[in-house]
C-alpha positions as CSV (number, residue, x, y, z in Angstrom):
1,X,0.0,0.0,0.0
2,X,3.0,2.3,-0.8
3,X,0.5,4.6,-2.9
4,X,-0.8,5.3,0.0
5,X,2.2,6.8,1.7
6,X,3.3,8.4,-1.4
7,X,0.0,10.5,-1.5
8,X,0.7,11.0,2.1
9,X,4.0,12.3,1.1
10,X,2.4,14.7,-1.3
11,X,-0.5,15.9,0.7
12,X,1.8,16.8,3.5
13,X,4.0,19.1,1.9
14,X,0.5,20.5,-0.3
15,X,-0.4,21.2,3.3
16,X,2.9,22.3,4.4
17,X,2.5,24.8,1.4
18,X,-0.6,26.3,2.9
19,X,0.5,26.8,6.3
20,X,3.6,28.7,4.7
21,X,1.5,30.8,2.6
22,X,-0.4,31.5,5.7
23,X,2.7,32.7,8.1
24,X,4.8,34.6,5.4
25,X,2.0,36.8,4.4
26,X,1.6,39.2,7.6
27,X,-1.9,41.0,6.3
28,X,-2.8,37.6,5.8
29,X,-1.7,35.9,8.8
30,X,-3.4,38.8,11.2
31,X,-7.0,37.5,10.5
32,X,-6.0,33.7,10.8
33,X,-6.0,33.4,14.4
34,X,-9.0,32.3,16.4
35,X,-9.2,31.3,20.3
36,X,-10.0,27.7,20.6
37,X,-13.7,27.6,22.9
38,X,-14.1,25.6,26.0
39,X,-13.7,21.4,25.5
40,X,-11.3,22.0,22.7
41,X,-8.5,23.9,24.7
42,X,-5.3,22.3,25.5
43,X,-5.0,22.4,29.2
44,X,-1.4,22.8,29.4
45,X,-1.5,26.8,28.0
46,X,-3.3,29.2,29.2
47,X,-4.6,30.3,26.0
48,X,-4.5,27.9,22.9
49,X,-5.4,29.3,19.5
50,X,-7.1,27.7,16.5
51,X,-6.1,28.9,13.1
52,X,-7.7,28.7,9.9
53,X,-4.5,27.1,8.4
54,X,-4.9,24.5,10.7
55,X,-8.1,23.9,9.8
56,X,-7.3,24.4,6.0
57,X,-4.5,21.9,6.0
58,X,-6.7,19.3,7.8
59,X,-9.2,19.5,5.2
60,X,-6.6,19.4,2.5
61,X,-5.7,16.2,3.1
62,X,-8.9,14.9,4.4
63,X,-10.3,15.9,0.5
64,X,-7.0,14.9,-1.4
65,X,-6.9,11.1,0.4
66,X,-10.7,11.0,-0.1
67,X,-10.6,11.3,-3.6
68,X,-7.6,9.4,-4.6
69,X,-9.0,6.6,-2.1
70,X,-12.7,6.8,-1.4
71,X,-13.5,5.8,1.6
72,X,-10.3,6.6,3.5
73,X,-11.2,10.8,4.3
74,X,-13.9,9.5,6.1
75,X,-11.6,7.6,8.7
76,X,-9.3,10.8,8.8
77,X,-9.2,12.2,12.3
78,X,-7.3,15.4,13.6
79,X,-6.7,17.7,15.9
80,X,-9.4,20.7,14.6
81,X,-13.0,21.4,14.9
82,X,-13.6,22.8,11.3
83,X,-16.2,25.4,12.5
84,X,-15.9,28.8,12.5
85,X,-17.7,31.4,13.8
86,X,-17.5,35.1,12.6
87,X,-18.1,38.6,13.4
88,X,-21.7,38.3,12.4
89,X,-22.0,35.4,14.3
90,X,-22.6,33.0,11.8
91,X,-21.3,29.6,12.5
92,X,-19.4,28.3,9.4
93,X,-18.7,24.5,8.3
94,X,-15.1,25.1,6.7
95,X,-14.5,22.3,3.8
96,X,-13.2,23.1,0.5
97,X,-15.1,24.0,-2.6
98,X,-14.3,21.5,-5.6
99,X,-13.4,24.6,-7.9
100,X,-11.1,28.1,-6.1
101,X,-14.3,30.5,-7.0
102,X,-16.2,27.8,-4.4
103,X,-13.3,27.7,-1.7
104,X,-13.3,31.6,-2.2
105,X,-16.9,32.0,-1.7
106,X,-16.7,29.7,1.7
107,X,-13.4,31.0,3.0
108,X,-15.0,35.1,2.4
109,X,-17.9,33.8,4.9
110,X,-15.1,32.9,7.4
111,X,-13.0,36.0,6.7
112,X,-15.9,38.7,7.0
113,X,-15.8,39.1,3.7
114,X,-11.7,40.0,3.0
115,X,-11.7,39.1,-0.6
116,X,-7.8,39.3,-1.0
117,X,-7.5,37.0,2.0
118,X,-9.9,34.5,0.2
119,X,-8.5,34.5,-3.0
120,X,-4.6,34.4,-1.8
121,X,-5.5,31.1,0.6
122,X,-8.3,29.5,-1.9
123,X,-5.0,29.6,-4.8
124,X,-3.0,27.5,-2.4
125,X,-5.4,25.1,-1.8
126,X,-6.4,24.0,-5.3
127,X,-2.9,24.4,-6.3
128,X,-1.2,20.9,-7.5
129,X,1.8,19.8,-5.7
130,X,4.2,16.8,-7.1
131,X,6.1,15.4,-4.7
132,X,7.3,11.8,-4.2
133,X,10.1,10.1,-2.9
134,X,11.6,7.1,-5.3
135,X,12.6,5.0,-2.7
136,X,9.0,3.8,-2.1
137,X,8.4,3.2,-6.0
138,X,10.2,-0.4,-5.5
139,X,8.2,-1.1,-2.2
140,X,5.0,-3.4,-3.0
141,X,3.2,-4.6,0.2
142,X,-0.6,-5.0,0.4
143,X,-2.1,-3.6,3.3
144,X,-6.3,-3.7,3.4
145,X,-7.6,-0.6,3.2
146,X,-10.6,-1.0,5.2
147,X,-8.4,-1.3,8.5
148,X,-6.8,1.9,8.3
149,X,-7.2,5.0,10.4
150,X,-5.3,8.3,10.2
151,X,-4.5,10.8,12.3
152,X,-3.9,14.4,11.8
153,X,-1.8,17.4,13.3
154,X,-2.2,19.6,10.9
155,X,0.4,21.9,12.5
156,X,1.8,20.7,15.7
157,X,3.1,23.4,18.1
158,X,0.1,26.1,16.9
159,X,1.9,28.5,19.3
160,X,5.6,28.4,17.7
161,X,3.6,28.5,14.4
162,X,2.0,32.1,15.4
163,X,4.8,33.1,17.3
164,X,7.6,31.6,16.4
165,X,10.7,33.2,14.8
166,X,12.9,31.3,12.4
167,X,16.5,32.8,13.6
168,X,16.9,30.7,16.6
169,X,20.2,29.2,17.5
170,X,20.1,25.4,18.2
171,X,21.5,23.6,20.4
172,X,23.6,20.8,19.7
173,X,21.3,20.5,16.6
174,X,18.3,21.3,18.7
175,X,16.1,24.1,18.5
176,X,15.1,24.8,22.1
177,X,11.6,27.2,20.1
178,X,10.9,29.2,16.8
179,X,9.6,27.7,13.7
180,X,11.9,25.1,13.1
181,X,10.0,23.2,16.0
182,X,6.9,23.2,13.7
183,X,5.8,20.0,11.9
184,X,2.7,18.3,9.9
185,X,2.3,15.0,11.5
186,X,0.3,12.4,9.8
187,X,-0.2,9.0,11.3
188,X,-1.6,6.0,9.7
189,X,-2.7,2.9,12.1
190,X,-4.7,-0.1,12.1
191,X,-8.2,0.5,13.2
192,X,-8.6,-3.1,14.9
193,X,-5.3,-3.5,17.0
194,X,-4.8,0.3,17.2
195,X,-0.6,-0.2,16.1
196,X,1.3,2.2,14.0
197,X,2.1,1.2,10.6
198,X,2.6,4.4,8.9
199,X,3.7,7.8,9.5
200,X,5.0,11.2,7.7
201,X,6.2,14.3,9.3
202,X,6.6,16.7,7.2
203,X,9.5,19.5,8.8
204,X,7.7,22.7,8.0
205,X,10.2,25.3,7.6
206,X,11.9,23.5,5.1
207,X,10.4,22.5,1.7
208,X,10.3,19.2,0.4
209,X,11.7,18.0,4.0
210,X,9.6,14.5,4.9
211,X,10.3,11.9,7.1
212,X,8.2,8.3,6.7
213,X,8.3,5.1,7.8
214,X,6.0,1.9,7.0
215,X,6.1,-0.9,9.3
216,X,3.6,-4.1,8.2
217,X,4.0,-7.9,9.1
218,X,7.7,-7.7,9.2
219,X,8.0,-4.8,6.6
220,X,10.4,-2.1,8.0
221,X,11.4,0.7,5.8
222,X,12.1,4.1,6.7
223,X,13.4,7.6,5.1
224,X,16.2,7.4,7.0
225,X,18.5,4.7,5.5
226,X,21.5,5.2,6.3
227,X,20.0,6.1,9.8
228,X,20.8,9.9,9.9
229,X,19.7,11.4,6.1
230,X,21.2,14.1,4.5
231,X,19.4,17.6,5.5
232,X,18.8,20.7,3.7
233,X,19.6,22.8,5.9
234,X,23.2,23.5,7.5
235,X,22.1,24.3,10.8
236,X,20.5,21.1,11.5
237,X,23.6,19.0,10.3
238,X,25.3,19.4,13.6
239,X,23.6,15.7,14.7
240,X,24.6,14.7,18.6
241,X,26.4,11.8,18.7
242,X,27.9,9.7,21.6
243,X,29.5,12.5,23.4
244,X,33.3,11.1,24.5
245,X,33.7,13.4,27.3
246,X,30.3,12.3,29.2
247,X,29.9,9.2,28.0
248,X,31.2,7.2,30.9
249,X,28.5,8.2,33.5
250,X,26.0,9.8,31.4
251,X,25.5,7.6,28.2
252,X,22.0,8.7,27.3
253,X,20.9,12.3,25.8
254,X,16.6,13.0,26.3
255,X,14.9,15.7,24.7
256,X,12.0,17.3,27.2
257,X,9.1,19.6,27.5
258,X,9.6,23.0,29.1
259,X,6.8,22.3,31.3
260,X,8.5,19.0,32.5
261,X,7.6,18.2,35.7
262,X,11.1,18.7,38.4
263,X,10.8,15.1,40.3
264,X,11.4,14.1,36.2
265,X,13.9,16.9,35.1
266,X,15.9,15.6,38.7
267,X,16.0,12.2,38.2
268,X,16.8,12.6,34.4
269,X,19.9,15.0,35.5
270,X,21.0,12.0,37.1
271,X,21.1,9.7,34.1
272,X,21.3,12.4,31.4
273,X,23.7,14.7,33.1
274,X,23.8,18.2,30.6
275,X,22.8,16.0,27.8
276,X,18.9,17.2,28.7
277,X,17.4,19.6,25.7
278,X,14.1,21.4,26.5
279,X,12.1,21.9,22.8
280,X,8.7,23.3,21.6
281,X,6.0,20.7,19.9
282,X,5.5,17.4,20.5
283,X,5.9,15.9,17.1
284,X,9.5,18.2,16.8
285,X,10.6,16.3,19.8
286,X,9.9,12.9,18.8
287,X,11.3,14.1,15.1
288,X,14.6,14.6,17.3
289,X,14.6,10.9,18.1
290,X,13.8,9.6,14.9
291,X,17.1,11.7,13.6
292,X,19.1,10.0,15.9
293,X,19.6,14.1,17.3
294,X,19.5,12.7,21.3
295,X,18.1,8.9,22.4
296,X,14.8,9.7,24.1
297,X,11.9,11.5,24.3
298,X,10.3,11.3,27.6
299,X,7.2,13.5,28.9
300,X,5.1,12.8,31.8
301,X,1.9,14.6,31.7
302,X,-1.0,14.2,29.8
303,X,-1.1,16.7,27.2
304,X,0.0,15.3,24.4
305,X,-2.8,12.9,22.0
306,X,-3.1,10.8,19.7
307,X,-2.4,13.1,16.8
308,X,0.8,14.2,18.4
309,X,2.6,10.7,18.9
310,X,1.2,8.2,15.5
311,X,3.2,9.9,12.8
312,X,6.8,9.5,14.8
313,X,5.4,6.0,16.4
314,X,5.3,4.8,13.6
315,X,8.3,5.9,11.8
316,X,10.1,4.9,15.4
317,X,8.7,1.1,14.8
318,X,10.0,0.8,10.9
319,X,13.7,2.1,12.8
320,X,13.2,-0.8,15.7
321,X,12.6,1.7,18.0
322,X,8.5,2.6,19.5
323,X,6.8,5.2,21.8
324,X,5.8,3.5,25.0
325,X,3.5,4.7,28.4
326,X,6.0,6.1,30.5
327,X,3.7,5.6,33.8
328,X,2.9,1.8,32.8
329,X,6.5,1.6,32.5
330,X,7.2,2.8,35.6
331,X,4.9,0.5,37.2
332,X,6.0,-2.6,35.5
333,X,7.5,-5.1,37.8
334,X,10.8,-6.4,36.1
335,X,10.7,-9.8,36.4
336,X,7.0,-9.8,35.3
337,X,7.7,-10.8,32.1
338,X,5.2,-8.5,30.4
339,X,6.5,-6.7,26.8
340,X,6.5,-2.9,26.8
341,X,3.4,-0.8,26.7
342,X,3.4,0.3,23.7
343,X,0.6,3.1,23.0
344,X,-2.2,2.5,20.7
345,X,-4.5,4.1,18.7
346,X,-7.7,2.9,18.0
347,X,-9.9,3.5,21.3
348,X,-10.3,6.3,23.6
349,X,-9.8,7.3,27.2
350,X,-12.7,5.9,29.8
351,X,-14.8,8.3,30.9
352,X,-13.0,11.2,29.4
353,X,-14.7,13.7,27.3
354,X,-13.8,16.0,24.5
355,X,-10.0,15.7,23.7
356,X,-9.0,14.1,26.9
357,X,-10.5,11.1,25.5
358,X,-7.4,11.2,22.9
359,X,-4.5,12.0,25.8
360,X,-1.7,10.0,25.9
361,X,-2.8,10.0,29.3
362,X,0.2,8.0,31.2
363,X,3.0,10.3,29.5
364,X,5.3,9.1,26.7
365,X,8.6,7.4,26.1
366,X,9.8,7.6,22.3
367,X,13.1,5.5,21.7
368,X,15.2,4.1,18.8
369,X,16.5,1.3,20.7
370,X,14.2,-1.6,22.9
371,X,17.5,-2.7,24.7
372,X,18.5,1.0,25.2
373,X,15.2,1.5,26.3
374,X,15.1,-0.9,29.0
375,X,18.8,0.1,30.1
376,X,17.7,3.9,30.7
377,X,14.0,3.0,32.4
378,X,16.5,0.9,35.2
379,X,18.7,4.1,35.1
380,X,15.5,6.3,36.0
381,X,14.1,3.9,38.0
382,X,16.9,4.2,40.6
383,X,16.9,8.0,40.5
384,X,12.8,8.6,40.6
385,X,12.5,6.1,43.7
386,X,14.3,8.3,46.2
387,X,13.0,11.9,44.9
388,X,9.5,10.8,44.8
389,X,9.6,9.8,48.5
390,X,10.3,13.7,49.4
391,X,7.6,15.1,47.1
């Protein structure tokens, strides 16, 4: 089903074209912001926005892998309500048009009636995009369409995305904020087990920079073969590697949230020593493990979803690597015998409503290695036991 991906491939950077349009065009990227209401807002910020692009690139590829592959756009989820309301208080469905003049019309309705606006976004949107990558043109595997599910970031790390700034120094080959910590994230899995087969982040502020992975009954391929691919961009090539001068008592390197919680920053200090990055966006983050940029991604709240962690999970399996629950982990006796909790994908949260029900609600762990993996939880383990007793 390597069709599928390649459409993947080409509706990501179609979107990616669309939430560029959107952010270089400052008239334009004025009108675009609208505060999400109550059920949809991310508890972690105190304000969370909802942008038309966001809801323009969802739709994107909800219409361009609906009518390529009927069917599928109908078992497309994401992130986004697509309904707007605006000054007049009209409550507007967004979906696109099938010709520009339609998308115009429709997008006018949502932008009080800026023409300019309109036309400008609806001339993305219907615009063609070719984009492929070869290395999938040799793959043939058959995978049954009528168990996938996809989901959708349309743009993950909204915030950076509005805010951001695109001149910020990295670190170690990390950007710590800005645009470069902005990503598309779409992640294919299978509807009746809920596992990961296919994913595709699509680094926003570069064009024509996608990362994908497949992995099907003992089909593994990936973008990244050799492990670390070449990168468009200078700034990024500076790719952490064992670091000799700390690699004795600190072998591992984690990448965190800045809103880590300090029982987790403390213990990881302890295992990571300075090799502990703090970065914007979820998906960014786990794109940081999949580049082989540090060896973990670890986060213990509950704010990140489903649409955050599929794309990267995936990807992550096709590398022999996964994204696991870091409390189950945690929990896990060591001698029990049980495998690693893997997250899945198909079923909600009990008894949570609106988002929640989607919330990677034990925290996240996403690795490269399974044998690094359980080498670094013992590490943790020993450090977490005693600072959790004086919390």
């Amino acid at each position: 089903m390597s069709d599928i991906l390649q459409e993947l491939l080409r509706v990501s950077e179609k979107a990616a074209n669309i939430a560029r349009a959107c952010r270089q065009q400052e008239a334009l990227f004025q009108l675009l912001i609208e505060e999400k209401k109550e059920g949809e807002k991310n508890k972690k910020f105190a304000v969370d926005f909802k942008t038309l692009a966001d809801v323009l690139v969802q739709e994107v590829i909800k219409e361009n892998m609906e009518n390529k592959f009927p069917g599928l756009g109908k078992k497309i989820f994401g992130e986004e309500s697509n309904e707007f309301t605006n000054d007049l208080g009209e409550k507007i469905i967004m979906r696109l048009g099938p010709t520009e003049e339609e998308t115009v019309a429709l997008l006018s309705k949502v932008l009080n009636g800026n023409e300019l606006a309109s036309e400008a976004l609806a001339k993305v949107v219907h615009q063609d995009v070719f984009f492929s990558d070869p290395a999938l043109d040799s793959v043939e595997i058959n995978i049954p369409q009528d168990i996938l599910g996809i989901w959708v970031d349309p743009i993950d790390s909204t915030y950076q995305y509005i805010k951001g700034s695109a001149d910020i120094t990295p670190n170690q080959g990390i950007f710590p904020s800005g645009l470069q910590c902005v990503t598309i994230l779409i992640g294919v899995y299978d509807l009746q087990t809920g596992v990961p087969l296919m994913g595709v982040i699509n680094h926003l502020l570069w064009k024509g920079q996608c990362y994908w992975g497949l992995s099907y009954l003992g089909t593994n391929i990936h973008s990244l073969l050799p492990p670390i691919s070449a990168r468009n961009n200078s700034e990024t090539q500076s790719h952490v590697t064992q670091n000799p001068s700390s690699e004795g008592s600190h072998p591992f390197s984690a990448v965190i949230s800045t809103s880590e919680k300090e029982t987790i920053k403390g213990a990881l200090s302890r295992v990571c020593g300075e090799r502990i990055f703090p970065a914007a966006g979820a998906g960014y983050k786990s794109l940081c493990v999949v580049l082989g940029l540090v060896d973990i991604y670890i986060f213990s709240e509950d704010t990140t979803f489903k649409w955050d962690s599929c794309a990267a999970h995936a990807i992550l399996r096709a590398m022999g690597g996964g994204m696991v629950d870091l409390k189950e982990c945690l929990e896990r006796h060591p001698d029990s015998g049980l495998g690693l909790p893997q997250l899945v994908y198909h079923m909600g949260n009990e008894g949570a409503a609106g988002v929640d029900q989607w919330a990677n609600k034990g925290g996240l762990i996403a690795y490269r290695s399974e044998k690094q993996l359980e080498t670094f939880l013992s590490c943790l383990l020993q450090h977490l036991a005693p600072v959790a007793t004086h919390t």
